[in-house]
RODO-2510 file (C-alpha; in nm, 4 decimals, decimal comma):
residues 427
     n   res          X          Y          Z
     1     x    -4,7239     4,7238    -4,9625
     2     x    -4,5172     4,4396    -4,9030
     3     x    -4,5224     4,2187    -4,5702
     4     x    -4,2567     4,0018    -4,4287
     5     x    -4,3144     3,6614    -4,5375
     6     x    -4,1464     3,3997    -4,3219
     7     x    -4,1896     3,0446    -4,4101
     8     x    -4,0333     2,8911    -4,0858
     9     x    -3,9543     2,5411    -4,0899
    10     x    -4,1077     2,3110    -3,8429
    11     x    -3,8060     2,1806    -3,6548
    12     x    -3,8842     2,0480    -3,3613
    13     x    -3,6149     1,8108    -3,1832
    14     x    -3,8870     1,5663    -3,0785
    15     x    -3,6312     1,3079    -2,7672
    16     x    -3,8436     1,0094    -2,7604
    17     x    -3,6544     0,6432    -2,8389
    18     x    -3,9728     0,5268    -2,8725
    19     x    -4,2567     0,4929    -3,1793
    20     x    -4,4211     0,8229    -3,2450
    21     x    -4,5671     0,9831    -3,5164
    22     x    -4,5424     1,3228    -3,4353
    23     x    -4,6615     1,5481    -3,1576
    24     x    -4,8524     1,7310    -3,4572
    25     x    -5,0629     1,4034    -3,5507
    26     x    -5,4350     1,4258    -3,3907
    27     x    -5,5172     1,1180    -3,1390
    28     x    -5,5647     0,8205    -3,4464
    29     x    -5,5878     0,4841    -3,4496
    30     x    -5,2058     0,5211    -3,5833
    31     x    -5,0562     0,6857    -3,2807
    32     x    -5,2449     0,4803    -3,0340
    33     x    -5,0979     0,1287    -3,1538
    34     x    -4,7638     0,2725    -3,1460
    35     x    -4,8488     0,4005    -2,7787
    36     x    -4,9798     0,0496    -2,7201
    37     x    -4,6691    -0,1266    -2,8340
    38     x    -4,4618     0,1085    -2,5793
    39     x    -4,6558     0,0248    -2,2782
    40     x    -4,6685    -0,3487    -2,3745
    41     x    -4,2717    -0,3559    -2,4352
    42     x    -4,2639    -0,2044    -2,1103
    43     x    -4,4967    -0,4517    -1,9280
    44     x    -4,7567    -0,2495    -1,9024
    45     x    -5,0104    -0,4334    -2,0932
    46     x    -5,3227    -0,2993    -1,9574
    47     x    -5,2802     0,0936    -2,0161
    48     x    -5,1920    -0,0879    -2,3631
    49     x    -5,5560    -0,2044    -2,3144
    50     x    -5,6609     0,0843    -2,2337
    51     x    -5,5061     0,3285    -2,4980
    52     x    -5,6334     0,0632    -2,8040
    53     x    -6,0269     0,0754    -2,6557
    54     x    -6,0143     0,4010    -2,6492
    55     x    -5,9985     0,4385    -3,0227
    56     x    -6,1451     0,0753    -3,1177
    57     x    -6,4812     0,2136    -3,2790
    58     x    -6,2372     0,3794    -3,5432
    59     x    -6,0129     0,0287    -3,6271
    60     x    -6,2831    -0,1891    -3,6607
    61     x    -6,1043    -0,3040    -4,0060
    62     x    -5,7207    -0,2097    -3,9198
    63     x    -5,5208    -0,4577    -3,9100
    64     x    -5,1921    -0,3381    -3,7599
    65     x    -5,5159    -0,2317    -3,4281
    66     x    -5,5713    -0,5970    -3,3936
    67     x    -5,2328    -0,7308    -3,4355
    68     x    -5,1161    -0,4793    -3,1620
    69     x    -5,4413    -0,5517    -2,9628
    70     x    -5,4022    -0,9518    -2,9764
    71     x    -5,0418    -0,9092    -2,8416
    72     x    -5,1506    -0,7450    -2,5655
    73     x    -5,4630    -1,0004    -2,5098
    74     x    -5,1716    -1,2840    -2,5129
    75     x    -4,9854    -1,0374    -2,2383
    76     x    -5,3058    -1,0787    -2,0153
    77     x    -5,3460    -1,4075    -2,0937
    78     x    -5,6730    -1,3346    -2,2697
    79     x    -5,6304    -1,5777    -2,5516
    80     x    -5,9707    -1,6280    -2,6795
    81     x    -5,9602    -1,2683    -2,7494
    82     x    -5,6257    -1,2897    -2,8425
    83     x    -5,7298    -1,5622    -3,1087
    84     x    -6,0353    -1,3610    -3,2639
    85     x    -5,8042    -1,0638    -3,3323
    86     x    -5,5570    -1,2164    -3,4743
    87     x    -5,7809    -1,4259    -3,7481
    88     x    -5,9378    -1,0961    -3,8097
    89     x    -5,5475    -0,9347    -3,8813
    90     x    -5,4799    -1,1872    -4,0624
    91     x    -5,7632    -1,1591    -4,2723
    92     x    -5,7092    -0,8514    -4,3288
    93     x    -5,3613    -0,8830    -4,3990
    94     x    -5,1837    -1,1860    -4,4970
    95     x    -4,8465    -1,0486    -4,4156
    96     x    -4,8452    -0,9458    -4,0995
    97     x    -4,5903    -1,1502    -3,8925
    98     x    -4,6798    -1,0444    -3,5109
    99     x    -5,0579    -1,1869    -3,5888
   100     x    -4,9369    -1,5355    -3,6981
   101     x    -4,7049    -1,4862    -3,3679
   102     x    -4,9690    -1,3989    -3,1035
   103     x    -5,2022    -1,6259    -3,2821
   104     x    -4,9220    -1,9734    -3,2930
   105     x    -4,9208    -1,8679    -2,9286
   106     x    -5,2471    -1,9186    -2,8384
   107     x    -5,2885    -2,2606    -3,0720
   108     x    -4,9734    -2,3751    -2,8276
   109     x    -5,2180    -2,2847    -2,5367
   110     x    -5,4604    -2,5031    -2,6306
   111     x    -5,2183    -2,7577    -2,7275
   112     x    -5,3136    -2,7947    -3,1253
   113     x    -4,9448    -2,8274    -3,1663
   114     x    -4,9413    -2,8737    -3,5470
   115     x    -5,1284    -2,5391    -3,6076
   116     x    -4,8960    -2,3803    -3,3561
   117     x    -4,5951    -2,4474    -3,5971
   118     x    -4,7676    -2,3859    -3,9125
   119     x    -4,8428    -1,9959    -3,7874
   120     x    -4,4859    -2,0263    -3,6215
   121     x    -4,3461    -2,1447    -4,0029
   122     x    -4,5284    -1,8255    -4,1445
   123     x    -4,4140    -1,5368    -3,9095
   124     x    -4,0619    -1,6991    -3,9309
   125     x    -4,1046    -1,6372    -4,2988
   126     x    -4,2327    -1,2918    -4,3011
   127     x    -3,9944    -1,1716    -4,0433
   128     x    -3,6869    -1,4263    -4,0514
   129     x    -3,4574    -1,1833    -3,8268
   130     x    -3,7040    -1,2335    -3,5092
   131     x    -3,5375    -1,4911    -3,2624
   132     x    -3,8811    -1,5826    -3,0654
   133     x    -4,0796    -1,7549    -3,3182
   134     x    -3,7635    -2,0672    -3,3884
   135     x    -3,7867    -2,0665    -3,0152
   136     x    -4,1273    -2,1472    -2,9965
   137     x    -4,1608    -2,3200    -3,2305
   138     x    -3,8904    -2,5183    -3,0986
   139     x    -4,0890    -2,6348    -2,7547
   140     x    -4,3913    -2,7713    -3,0123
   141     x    -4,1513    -2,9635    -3,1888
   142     x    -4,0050    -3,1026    -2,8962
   143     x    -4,3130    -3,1853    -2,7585
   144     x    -4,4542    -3,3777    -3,0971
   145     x    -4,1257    -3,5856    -3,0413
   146     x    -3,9350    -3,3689    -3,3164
   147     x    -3,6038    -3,3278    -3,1665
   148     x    -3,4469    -3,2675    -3,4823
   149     x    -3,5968    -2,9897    -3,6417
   150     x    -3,6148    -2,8437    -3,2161
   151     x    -3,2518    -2,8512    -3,2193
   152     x    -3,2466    -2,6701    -3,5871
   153     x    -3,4732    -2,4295    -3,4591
   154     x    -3,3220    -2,3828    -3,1460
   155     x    -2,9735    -2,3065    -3,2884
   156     x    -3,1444    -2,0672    -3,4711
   157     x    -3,2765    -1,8851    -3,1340
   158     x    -2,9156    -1,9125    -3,0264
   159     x    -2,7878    -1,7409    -3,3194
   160     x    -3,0404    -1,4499    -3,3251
   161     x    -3,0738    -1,4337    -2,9142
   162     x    -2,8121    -1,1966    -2,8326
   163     x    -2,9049    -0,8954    -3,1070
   164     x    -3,2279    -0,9747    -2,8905
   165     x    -3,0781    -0,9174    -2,6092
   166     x    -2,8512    -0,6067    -2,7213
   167     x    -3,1883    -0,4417    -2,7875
   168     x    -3,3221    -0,5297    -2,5018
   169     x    -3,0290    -0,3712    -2,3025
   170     x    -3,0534    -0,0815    -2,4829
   171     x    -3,4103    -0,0358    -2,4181
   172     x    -3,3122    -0,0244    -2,0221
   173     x    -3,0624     0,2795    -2,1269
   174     x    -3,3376     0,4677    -2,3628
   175     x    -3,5170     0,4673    -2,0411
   176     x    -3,3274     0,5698    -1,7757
   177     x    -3,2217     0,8383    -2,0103
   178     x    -3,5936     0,9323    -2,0824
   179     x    -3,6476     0,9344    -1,7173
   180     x    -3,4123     1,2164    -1,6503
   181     x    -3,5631     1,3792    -1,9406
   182     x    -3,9161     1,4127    -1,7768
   183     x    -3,7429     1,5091    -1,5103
   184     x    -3,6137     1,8097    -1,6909
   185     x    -3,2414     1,7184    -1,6125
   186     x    -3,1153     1,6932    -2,0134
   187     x    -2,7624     1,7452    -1,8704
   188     x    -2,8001     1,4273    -1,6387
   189     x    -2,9670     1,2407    -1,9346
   190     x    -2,6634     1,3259    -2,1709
   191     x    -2,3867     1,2176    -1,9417
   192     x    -2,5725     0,8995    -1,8762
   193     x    -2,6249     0,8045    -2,2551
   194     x    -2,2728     0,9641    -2,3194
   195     x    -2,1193     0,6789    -2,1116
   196     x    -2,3668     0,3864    -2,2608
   197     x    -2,2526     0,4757    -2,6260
   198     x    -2,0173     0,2313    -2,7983
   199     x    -1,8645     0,1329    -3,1468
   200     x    -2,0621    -0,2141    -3,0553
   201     x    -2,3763    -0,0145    -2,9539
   202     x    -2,7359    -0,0286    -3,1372
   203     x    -2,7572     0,2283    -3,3439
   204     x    -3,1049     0,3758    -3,1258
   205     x    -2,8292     0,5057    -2,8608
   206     x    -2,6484     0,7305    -3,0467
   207     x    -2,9524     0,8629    -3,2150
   208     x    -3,0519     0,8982    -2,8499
   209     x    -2,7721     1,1056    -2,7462
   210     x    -2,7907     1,3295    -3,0756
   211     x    -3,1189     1,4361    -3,0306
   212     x    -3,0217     1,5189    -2,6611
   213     x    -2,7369     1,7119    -2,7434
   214     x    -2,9526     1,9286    -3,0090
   215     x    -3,2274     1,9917    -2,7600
   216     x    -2,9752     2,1469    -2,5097
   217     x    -2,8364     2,3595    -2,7643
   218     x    -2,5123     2,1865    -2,8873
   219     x    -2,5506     2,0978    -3,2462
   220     x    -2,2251     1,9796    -3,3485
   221     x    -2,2599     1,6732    -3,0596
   222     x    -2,6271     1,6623    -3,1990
   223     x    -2,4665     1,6058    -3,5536
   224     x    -2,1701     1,4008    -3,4833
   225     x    -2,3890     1,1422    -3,3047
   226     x    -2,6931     1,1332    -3,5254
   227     x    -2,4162     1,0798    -3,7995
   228     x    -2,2744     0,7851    -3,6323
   229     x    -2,6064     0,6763    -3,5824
   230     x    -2,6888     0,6412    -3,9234
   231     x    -2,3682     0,4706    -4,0145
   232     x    -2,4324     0,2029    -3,7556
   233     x    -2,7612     0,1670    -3,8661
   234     x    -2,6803     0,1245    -4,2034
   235     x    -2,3815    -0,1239    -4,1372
   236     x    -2,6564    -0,3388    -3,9357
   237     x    -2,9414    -0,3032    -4,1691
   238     x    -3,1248    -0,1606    -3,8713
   239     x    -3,4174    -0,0038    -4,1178
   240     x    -3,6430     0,1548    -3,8658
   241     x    -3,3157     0,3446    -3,6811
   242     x    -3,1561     0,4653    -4,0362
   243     x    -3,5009     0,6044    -4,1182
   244     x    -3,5163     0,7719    -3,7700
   245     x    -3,1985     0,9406    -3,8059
   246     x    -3,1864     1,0338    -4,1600
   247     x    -3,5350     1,2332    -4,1248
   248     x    -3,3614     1,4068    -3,7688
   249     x    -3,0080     1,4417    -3,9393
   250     x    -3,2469     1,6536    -4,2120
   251     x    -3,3603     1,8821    -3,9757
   252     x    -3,0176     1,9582    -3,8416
   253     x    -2,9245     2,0270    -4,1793
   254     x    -3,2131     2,2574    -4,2108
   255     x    -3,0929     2,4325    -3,9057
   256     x    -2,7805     2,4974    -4,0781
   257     x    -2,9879     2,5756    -4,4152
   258     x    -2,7856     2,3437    -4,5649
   259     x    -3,1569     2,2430    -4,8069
   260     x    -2,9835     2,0498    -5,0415
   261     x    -2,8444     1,7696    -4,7997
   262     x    -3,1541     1,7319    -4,6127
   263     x    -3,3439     1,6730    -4,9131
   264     x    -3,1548     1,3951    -4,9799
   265     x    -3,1487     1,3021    -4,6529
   266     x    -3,5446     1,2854    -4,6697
   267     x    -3,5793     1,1236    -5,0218
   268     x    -3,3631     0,8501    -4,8577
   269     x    -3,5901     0,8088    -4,5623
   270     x    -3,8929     0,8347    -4,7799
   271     x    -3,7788     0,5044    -4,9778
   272     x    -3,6817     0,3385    -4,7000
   273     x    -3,9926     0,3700    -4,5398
   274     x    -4,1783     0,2210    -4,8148
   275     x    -4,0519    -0,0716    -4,7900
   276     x    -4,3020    -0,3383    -4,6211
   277     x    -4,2501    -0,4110    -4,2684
   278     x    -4,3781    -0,7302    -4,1450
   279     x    -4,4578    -0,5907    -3,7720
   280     x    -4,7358    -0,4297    -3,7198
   281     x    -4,5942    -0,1142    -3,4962
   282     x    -4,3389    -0,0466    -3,7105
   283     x    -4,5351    -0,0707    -4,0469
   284     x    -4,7396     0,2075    -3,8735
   285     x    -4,4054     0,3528    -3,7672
   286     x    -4,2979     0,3658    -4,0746
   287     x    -4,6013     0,5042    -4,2343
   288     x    -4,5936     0,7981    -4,0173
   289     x    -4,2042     0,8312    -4,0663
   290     x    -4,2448     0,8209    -4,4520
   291     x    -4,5202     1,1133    -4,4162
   292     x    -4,2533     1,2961    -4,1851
   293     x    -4,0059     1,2872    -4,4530
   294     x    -4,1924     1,3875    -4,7148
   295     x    -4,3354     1,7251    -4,5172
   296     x    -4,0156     1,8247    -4,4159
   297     x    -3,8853     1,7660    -4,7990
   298     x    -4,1616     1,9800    -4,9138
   299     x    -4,0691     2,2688    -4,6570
   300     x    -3,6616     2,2063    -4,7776
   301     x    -3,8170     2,1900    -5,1212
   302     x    -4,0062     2,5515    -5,0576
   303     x    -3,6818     2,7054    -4,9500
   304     x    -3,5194     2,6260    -5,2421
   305     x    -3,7558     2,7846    -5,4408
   306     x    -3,9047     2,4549    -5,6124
   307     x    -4,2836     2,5105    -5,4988
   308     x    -4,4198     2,2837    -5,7561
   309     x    -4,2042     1,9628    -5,6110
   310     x    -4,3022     2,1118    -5,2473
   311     x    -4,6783     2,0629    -5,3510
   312     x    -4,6200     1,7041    -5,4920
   313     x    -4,5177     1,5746    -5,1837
   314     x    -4,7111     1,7884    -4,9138
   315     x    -5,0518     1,6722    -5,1302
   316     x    -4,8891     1,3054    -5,1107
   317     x    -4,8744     1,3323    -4,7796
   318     x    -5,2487     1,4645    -4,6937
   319     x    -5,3787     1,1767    -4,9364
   320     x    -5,2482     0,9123    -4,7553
   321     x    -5,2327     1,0838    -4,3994
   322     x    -5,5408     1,3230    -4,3666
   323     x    -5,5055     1,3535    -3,9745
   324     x    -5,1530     1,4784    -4,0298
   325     x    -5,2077     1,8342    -3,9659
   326     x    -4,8811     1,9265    -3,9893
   327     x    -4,8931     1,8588    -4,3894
   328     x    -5,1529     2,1653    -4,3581
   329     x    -4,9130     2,3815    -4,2221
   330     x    -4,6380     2,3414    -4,4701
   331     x    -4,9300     2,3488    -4,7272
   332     x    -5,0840     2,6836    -4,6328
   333     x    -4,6914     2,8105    -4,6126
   334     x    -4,7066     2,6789    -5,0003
   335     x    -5,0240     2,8430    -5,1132
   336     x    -4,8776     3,1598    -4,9183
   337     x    -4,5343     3,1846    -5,0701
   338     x    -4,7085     3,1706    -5,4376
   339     x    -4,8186     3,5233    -5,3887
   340     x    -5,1903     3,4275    -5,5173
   341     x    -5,3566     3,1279    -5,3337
   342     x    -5,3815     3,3373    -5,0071
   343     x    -5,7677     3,1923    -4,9494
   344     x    -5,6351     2,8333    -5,0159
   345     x    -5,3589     2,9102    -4,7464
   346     x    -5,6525     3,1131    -4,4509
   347     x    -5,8250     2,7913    -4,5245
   348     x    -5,5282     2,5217    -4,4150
   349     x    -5,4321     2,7535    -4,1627
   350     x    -5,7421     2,7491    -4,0246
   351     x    -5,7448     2,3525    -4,0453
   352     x    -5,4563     2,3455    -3,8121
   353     x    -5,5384     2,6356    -3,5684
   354     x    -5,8893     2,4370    -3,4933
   355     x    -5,6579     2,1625    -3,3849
   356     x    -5,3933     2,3337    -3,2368
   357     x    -5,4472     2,7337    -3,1374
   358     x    -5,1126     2,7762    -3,0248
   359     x    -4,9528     2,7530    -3,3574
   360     x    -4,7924     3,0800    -3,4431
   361     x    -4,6307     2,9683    -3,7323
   362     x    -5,0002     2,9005    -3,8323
   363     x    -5,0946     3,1975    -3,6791
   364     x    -4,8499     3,4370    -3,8176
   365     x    -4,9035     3,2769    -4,1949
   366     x    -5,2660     3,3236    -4,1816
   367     x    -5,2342     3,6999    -4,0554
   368     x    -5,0132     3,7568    -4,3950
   369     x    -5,2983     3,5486    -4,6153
   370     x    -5,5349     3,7885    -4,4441
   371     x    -5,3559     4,1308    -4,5090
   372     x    -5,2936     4,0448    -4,8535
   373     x    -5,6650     4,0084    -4,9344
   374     x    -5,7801     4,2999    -4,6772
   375     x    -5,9255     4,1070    -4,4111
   376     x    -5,7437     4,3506    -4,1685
   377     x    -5,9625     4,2813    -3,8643
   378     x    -5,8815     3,9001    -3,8887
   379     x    -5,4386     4,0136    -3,9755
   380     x    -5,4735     4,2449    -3,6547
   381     x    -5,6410     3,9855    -3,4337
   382     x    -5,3588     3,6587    -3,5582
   383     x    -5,1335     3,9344    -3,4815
   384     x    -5,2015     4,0210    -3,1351
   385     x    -5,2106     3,6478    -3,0471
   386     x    -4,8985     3,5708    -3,2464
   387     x    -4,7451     3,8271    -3,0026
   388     x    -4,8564     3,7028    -2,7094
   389     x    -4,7339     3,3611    -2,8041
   390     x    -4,4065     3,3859    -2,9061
   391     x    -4,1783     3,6438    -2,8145
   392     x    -3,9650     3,5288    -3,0886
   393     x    -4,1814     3,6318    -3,3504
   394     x    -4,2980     3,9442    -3,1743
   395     x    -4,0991     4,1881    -3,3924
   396     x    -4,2450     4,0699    -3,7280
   397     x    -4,6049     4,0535    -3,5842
   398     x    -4,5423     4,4133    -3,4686
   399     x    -4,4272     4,5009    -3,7624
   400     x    -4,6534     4,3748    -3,9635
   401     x    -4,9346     4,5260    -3,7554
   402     x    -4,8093     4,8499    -3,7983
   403     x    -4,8068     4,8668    -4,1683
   404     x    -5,2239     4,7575    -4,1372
   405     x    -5,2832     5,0325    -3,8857
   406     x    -5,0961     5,2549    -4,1455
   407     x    -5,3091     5,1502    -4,4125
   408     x    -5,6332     5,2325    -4,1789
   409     x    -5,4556     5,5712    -4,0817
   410     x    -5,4598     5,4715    -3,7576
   411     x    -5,0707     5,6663    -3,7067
   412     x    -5,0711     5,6397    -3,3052
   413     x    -5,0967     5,3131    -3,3130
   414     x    -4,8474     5,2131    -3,6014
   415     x    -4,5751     5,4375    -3,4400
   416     x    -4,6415     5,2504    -3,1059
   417     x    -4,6181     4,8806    -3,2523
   418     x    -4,2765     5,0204    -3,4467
   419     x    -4,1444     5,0733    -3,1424
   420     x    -4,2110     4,7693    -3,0058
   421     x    -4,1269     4,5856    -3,3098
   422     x    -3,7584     4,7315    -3,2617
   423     x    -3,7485     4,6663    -2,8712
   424     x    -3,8550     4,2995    -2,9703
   425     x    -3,5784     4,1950    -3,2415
   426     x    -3,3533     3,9826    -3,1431
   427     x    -2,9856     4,0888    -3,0834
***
């Protein structure tokens, strides 16, 4: 007896502009600095607070936690807090440019001017392309009497200051856009970003708009944007935006089961995203992005019938990222395509339908691991729940279920869910 085995790709169109993992990740230390950087760039340092205590007992000994966390102490003007987290991030790690930042901040505070611009003279290092720092450090040279080297450092602010404030404009258009999202008006949202995009633009609009015109259905706008998206990106050696958009331009590929190009799109985000960032939300970004691209590799990798390369980087991934349950998923859809490791694929399905019940592709896998080694009851039951929720999948579960109540003669009922399975398919 053979069942349908469909290894369905997990595609989803996630809209956010912002940092994010991925809606799969469970609440970690990683996804609540990047939520803590959004609410702080949005002046809203103390739900940043808020989100960061809520997982502190876990990031005792992160240091990209208490980077983000002395940032948002400076916010509130906290800086003796602000101070003892940053030492500790920099202890941690040496080359983490926002903690040198935060920390030449607070020496400024208390006026110890010359410590001030030695931390200014290190993040300036790690993270040259950062206006803020030469403009700091600027003020404590001017006040030590250094005009010189304030003017030097000044010109530099001058020079940097309006990518600075490009970004910062762009951030008001990500969310009035994301605004109309929540709202549920995806039309409105398009035809505002539609008018915002230009050949001068930051490459995190058109990205925008791409991912908006893929979630309401138009893929061709969804491609021709993320496309220009990465082009711009590339052209301004905007790292964290090419990644972005290579890893989403991959999964419009996918939807076009064109494998071959979003494999290369991923390998190309993969590299990318090894590369150190000096800032600690998007080194985490950036971790989490690198993860993305590998999983989705794997699942392009699966397709094309290369299961061996699919396991190298799905394992990869669940070394480095164990709360990424997502990597379970596409591993479980590994073990189940081998036609063999069926107990090794019930167990990661398992892993992920603790977490998240509502998985059918989870939920449909496991029911085929099941019915391969017998465990009817258990194939009958994913089933029935598979059915329920998704009416998308509804004519494989049925038909799958029919062939087990076959098997346990139970004729009545496998004529019933035959029928079904035929009013269910889609036209």
């Amino acid at each position: 007896m053979h069942f349908t085995l469909k290894i369905a790709l997990t595609l989803s169109l996630a809209l956010s502009a912002g940092l994010q993992l991925t809606a799969w990740a469970d609440a970690t230390v990683d996804n609540a600095i990047l939520e803590a950087n959004n609410y702080r760039r949005n002046h809203n340092s103390r739900e940043a607070l808020a989100v960061l205590q809520s997982v502190e007992k876990q990031a005792t000994n992160n240091a990209a936690f208490l980077a983000e966390r002395g940032a948002v102490y400076v916010a509130l003007d906290q800086y003796a807090a602000a101070m003892k987290d940053c030492n500790l991030a920099i202890k941690l790690d040496p080359k983490i440019s926002d903690a040198y930042d935060r920390r030449a901040f607070c020496w400024t505070v208390s006026n110890q001017l010359d410590k001030a611009i030695a931390d200014y003279t290190t993040a300036i290092k790690l993270n040259p392309l950062s206006p803020m720092p030469y403009h700091n450090r600027a003020i404590a040279y001017r006040k030590l009497g250094k005009l010189k080297l304030a003017n030097a450092d000044m010109k530099h602010y001058l020079t940097l200051r309006p990518a600075r404030e490009v970004r910062n404009e762009a951030s008001v258009h990500h969310n009035a856009a994301l605004t109309k999202e929540k709202d549920g008006d995806i039309k409105g949202a398009i035809n505002y970003l539609k008018y915002q995009v230009q050949d001068d633009s930051p490459a995190s609009l058109p990205l925008h708009l791409g991912k908006l015109y893929a979630q309401s259905g138009d893929m061709t706008n969804g491609m021709k944007f993320t496309n220009q998206a990465v082009g711009k990106a590339d052209k301004d050696k905007d790292t964290s935006v090419a990644i972005s958009a290579r890893i989403f331009r991959a999964r419009l590929l996918c939807k076009q089961r064109d494998f071959n190009a979003a494999i290369k799109d991923c390998s190309e985000a993969a590299e990318l995203s090894n590369k150190t960032e000096p800032v600690s939300a998007l080194k985490i970004k950036a971790k989490g992005e690198h993860a993305l691209a590998l999983t989705l590799r794997a699942e392009c990798y699966l397709e094309t019938k290369k299961p061996d390369l699919a396991m190298a980087d799905v394992n990869q991934v669940i070394k480095q990222n164990p709360d990424l349950i997502v990597a379970y998923e596409t591993r479980g859809a590994i073990y189940l395509a081998s036609g063999k490791q069926y107990k090794e694929a019930i167990a990661d399905y398992s892993k992920v339908l603790k977490n998240f019940p509502n998985s059918v592709k989870s939920r449909m896998g496991r029911a085929e691991a099941y019915s391969a080694t017998k465990q009817y009851k258990e194939a009958i039951k994913d089933y029935t729940i598979a059915i329920e929720k998704s009416p998308s999948e509804a004519s494989d579960a049925y038909g799958n279920r029919a062939k087990i109540y076959r098997i346990l003669h139970e004729d009545k009922k496998a004529a019933a869910d035959l029928l079904k399975a035929h009013q269910a398919k889609p036209d």
